[in-house]
Steps between C-alpha positions, in 0.01 A plus 500: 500500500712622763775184664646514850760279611595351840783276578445167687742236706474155514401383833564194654338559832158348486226398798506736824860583407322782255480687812886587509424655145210714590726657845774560148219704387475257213180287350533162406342465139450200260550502145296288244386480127460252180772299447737583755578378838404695823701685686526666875619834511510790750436873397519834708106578691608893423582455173246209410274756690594760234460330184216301608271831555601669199498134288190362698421144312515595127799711481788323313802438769858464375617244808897459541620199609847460507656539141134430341198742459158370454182664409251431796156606635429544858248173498430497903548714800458269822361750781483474886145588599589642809817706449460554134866419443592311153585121580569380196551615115401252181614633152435368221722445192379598181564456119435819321416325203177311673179673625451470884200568751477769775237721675550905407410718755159730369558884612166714450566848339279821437217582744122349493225721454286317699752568820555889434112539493459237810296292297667189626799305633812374256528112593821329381401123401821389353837661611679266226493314205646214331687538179753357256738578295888502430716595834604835348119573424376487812328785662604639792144660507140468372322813510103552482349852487216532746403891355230291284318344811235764628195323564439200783546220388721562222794298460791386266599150487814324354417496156459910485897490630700630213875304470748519285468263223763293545324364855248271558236522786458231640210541786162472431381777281143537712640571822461878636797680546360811661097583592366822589304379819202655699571774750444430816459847684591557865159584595360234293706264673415622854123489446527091388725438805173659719280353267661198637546594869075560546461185330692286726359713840180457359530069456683541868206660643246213331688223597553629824129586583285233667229358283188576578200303684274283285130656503257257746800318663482512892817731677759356713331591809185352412678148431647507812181596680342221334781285631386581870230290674256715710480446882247329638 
């Protein structure tokens, strides 16, 4: 398994003074774990930026802080939902020697029969899955090969996922990965949405109309000629 390695400060600006670090160009970060005691640090955004994509949240980070390396994964990535820029960065310290849980990206490879011959529509039902194992065992990747899926309705579910045997699923074996779904064509699509447009003129048009005159009953005019005494 491939390790990265970032270096780290100790920060001691906390609260709203976090800003000053972020106009440095730097992140503040926390560091926890078993058995030891927290710690505030502050890393680079470019290079945090760097490692993180390449490392995403299984990839085994070598952090420097001061004289002292520790073995960390990237644990949480605190985002701002309207500019997108990284707030704040959790790792997590680990011991090499003890198992730990994370979610592995799933990539699809190969191509679906069932797409090349329009058949149907490729639906991706879990982008992730949980897993554990020893830090240095972790995946970066889980791949599934959708060149088996050529019918609709077809899928593959977590337990068809092939892993190494030194990791341990952890998510529900019955849940569906990827489905080959129904193809919806564009002319298909455009006769429901008339199909749907007549219906609704057609209720407007009934519930617009006036209803019509009960067989026997007298008109308006001949109530209200009743209504009128004759001269005398």
């Amino acid at each position: 398994m491939k390790k990265y390695t970032l270096t780290a400060k100790e920060r001691t600006l906390v609260g709203r003074k976090v800003k000053n670090l972020r106009k440095e160009g730097n992140l503040p970060a926390s560091l926890y774990g078993k058995h030891i005691k927290s710690q505030s640090l502050a890393v680079s955004e470019e290079l945090f930026t760097e490692v993180y994509d390449k490392a995403g949240e299984t990839g085994l980070i070598e952090l420097k802080v001061g004289s002292e390396v520790k073995p960390v994964l990237v644990h949480t990535v605190q985002i701002d939902p309207v500019s997108d820029a990284i707030l704040h960065v959790e790792f997590y310290q680990v011991n090499l020697k003890e198992k730990v849980k994370a979610k592995v990206p799933v990539v699809q490879t190969g191509v679906s029969p069932a797409m090349t011959e329009k058949l149907g529509v490729l639906l991706t039902l879990l982008d992730e899955i949980e897993v554990e194992a020893l830090p240095t065992d972790l995946p970066e990747k889980i791949e599934v090969d959708v060149s088996t899926l050529a019918r609709v309705d077809q899928e593959i579910r977590v337990s068809d996922l092939k892993v190494p045997s030194e990791v341990t699923i952890l998510s529900d074996g019955e849940q569906g990965v990827v489905k080959v779904g129904a193809l919806v064509t564009r002319e298909a699509q455009a006769e429901a949405e008339a199909e749907e447009a007549a219906k609704a003129a057609a209720q407007a048009t009934v519930e617009g109309a006036e209803a019509p005159a009960t067989e026997g009953a007298p008109s308006a005019a001949e109530v209200k000629k009743e209504e009128i005494p004759e001269s005398k």
